[in-house]
C-alpha positions as CSV (number, residue, x, y, z in Angstrom):
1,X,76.2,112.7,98.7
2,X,79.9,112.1,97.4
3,X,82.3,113.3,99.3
4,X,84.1,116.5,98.2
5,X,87.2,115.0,98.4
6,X,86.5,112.2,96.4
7,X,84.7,114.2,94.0
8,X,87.8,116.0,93.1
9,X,90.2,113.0,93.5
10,X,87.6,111.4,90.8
11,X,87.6,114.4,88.4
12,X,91.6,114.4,88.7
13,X,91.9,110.9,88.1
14,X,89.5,111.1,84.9
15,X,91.5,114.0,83.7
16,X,94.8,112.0,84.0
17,X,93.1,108.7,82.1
18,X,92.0,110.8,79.4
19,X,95.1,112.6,78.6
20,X,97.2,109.3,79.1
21,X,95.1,107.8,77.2
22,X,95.5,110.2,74.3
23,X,99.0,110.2,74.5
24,X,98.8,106.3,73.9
25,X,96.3,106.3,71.1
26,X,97.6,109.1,69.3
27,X,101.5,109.4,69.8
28,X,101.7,105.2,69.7
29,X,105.2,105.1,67.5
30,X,104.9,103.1,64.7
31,X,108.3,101.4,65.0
32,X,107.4,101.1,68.9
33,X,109.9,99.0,70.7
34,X,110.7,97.5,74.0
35,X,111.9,99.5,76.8
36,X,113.2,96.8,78.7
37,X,111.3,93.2,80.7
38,X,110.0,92.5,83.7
39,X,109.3,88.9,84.9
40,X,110.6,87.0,81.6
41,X,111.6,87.8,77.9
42,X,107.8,88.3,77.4
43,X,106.3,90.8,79.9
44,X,107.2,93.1,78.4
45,X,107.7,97.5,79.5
46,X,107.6,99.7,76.3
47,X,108.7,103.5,76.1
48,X,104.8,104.7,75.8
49,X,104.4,102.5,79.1
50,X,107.1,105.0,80.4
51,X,105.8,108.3,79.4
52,X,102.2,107.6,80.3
53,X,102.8,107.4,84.1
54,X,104.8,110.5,84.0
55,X,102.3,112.3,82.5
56,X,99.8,110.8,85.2
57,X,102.4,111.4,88.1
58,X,103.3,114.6,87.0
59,X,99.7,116.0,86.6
60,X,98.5,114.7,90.1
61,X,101.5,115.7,91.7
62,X,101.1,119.2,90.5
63,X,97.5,119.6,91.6
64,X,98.1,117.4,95.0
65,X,102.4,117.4,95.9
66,X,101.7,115.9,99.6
67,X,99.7,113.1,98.0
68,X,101.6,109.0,97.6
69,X,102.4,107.4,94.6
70,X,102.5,102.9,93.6
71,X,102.7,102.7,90.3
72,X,104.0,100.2,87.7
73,X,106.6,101.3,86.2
74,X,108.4,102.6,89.6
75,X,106.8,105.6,91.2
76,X,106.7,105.5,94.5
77,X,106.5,107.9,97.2
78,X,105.0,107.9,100.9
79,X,102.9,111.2,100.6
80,X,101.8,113.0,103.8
81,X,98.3,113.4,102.8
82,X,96.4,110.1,103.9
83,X,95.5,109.6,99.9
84,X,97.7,107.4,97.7
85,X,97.6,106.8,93.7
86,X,97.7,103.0,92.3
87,X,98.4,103.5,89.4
88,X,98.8,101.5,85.8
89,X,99.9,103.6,82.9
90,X,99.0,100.9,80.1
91,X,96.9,98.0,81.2
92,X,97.5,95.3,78.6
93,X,101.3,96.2,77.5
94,X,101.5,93.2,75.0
95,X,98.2,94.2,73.2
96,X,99.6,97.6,72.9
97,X,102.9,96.5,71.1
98,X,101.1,94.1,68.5
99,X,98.4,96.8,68.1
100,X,95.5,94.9,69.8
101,X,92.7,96.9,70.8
102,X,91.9,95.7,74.6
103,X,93.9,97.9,76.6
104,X,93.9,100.9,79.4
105,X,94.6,103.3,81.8
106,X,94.0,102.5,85.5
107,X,94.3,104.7,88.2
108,X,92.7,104.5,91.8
109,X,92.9,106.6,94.4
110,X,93.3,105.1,98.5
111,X,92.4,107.0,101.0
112,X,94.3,106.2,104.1
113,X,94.4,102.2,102.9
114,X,91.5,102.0,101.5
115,X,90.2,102.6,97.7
116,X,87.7,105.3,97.3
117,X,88.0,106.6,93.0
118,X,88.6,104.1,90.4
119,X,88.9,105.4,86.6
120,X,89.8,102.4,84.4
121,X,89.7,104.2,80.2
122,X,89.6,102.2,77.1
123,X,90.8,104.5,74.5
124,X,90.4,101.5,71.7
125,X,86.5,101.2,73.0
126,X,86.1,104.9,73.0
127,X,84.7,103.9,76.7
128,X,85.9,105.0,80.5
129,X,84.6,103.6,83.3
130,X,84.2,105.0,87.0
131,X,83.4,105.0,90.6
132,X,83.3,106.5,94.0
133,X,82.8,104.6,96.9
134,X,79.4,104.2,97.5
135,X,78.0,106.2,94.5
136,X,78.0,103.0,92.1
137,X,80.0,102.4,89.0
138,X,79.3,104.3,85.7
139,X,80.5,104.4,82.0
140,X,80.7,107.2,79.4
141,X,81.3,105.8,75.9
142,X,79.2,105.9,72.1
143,X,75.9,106.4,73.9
144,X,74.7,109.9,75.5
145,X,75.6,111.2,78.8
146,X,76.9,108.2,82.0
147,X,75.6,105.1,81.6
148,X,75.1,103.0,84.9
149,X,76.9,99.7,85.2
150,X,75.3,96.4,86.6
151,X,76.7,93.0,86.8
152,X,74.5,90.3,85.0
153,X,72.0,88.3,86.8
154,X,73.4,85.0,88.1
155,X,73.6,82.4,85.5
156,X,74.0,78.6,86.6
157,X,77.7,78.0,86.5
158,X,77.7,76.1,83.3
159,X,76.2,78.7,81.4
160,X,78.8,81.7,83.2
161,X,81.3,83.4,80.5
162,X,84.4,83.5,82.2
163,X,87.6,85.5,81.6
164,X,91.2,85.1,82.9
165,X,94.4,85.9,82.1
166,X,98.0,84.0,82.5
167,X,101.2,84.5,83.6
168,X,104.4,85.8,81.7
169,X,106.4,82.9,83.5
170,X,106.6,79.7,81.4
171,X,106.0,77.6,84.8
172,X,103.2,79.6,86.1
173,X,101.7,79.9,82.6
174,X,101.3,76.1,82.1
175,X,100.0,74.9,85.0
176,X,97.5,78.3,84.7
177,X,96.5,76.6,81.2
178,X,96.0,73.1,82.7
179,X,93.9,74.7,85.2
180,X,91.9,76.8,82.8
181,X,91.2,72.9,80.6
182,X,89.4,71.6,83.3
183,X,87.1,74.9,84.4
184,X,86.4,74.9,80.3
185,X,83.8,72.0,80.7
186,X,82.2,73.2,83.6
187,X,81.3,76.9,82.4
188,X,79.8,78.1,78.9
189,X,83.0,79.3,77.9
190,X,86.4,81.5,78.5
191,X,87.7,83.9,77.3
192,X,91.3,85.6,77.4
193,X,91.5,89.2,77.3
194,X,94.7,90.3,77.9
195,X,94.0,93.7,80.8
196,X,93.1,92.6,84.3
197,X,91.5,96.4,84.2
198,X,89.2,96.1,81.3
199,X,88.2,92.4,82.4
200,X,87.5,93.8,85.7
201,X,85.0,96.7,83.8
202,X,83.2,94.2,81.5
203,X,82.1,92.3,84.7
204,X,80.7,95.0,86.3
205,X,79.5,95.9,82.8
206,X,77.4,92.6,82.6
207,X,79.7,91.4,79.6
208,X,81.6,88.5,81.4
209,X,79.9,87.0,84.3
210,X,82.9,86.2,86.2
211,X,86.9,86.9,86.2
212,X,89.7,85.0,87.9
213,X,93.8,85.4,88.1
214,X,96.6,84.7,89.7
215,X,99.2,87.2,89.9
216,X,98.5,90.9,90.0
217,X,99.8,93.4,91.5
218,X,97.4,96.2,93.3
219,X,97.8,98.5,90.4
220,X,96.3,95.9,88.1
221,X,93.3,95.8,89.9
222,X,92.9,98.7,92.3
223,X,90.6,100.6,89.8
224,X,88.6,98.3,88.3
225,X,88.0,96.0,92.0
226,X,86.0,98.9,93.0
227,X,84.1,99.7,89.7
228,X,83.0,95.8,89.8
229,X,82.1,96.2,93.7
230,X,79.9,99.0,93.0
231,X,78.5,97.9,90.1
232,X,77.2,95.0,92.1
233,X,79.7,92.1,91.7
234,X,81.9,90.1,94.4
235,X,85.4,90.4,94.5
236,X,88.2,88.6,96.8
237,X,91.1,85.8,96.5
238,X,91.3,83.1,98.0
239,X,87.7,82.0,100.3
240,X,87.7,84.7,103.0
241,X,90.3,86.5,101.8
242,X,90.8,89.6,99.7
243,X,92.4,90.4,96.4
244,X,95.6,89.2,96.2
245,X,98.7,87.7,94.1
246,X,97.7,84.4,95.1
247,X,94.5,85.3,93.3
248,X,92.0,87.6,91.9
249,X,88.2,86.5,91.8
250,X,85.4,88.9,90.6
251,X,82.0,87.6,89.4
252,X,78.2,88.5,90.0
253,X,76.4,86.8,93.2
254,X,75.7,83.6,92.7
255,X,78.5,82.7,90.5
256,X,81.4,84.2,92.5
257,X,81.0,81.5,95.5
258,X,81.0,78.7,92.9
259,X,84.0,79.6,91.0
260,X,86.0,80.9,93.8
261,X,85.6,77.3,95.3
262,X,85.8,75.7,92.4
263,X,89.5,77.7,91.7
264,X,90.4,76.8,95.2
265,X,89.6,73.3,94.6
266,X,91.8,73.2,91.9
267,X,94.3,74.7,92.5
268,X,94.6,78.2,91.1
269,X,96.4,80.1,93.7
270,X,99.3,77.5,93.4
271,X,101.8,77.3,90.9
């Protein structure tokens, strides 16, 4: 039986995904511009990036003022509570700005360290993904009522579909792409997404067997780490270690150990 805590920190956090998400879909300006950069000219923070984590932070904070904030675009508090918000108003900022499709809202919740809600929506997929801690992972989308998620059966590795994502860092980006050439021969293909969040979902949605990258932050991956987990799939960084900057490694059993020492073999937690 859920918890009734993390029953209502779910229900808030899909409340908050859904509304942020409307206010993405529907107000999205169309001479929308670039609020300022992050990393490089290219990673880019735009004004709808901005206004959707107020209207996340302001609606949790409301229902829950002693609770912690981390999110993305700078809010931050301690909280007295035990339970922390990771938070990621607009998954996939550069597909937002060029009016690509593959983008979300991520929010987890932590309780006292440890993840326990995860609501990753996909206004563009009419689709929203979710999970307690050990109640599995589930989707609402086109289809009737929630739809349980499973990761795929094991593939061998040359037959695994595998996404990643790369770096807004010229450096870090090339040597991410020279890495990427030589997995390409030894899996059935990759694919780039552009949201660490909705990559995360569509392996525990059996729609990529595997996932790698290096550089996120915990809001990147907070919510969707725990939809894969409970939707069946591995997750971790480096062997034995867990998610990290250094990298980010989510696949079904069976292909996570191969690729995971495959991408340490190579390389991919190094620039």
């Amino acid at each position: 039986m859920t918890d009734p805590l993390h029953r209502d920190l779910l229900a808030l956090a899909r409340e908050a995904a859904h509304r942020a998400g409307e206010l993405l879909r529907d107000g999205r300006p169309s001479d929308l511009a670039v609020a300022r950069t992050k990393s490089s000219d290219v990673d880019v923070v735009t004004e709808m990036d901005i206004a959707a984590e107020k209207l996340i932070t302001d609606l949790i904070s409301g229902r829950r003022p002693d609770d912690g904030f981390l999110g993305e675009e700078g809010a931050s508090a301690e909280g007295t509570s035990g339970v922390r918000w990771v938070i990621d108003p607009l998954d996939g900022t550069v597909n937002y700005l060029y009016g690509l499709p593959t983008w979300a809202v991520s929010i987890a919740a932590e309780q006292d360290g440890e993840t326990v809600v995860g609501v990753v929506a996909a206004p563009m997929r009419g689709e929203t993904y979710h999970a307690v801690r050990g109640g599995g992972a589930w989707a609402t989308g086109a289809w009737e009522g929630e739809r349980a998620l499973a990761c795929r059966p094991a593939p061998p590795l040359d037959q695994a579909l595998v996404s990643t994502g790369f770096n807004y860092v010229a450096e870090v980006r090339a040597h991410q792409a020279a890495l990427a050439a030589r997995l390409i021969p030894l899996v059935r293909d990759i694919r780039r997404g552009g949201s660490a969040a909705v990559d995360l979902c569509d392996v525990a949605c059996g729609r990529l067997d595997g996932y790698y990258e290096r550089g996120l932050h915990p809001w990147d991956f907070a919510a969707g780490d725990l939809i894969a987990r409970e939707a069946g799939a591995l997750t971790g960084g480096r062997p034995g270690e867990p998610l990290s900057r250094e990298l980010t490694v989510a696949a079904a059993p069976g292909v996570f150990e191969r690729l995971q020492r495959l991408l340490e073999d190579f390389g991919a937690w190094h620039d």
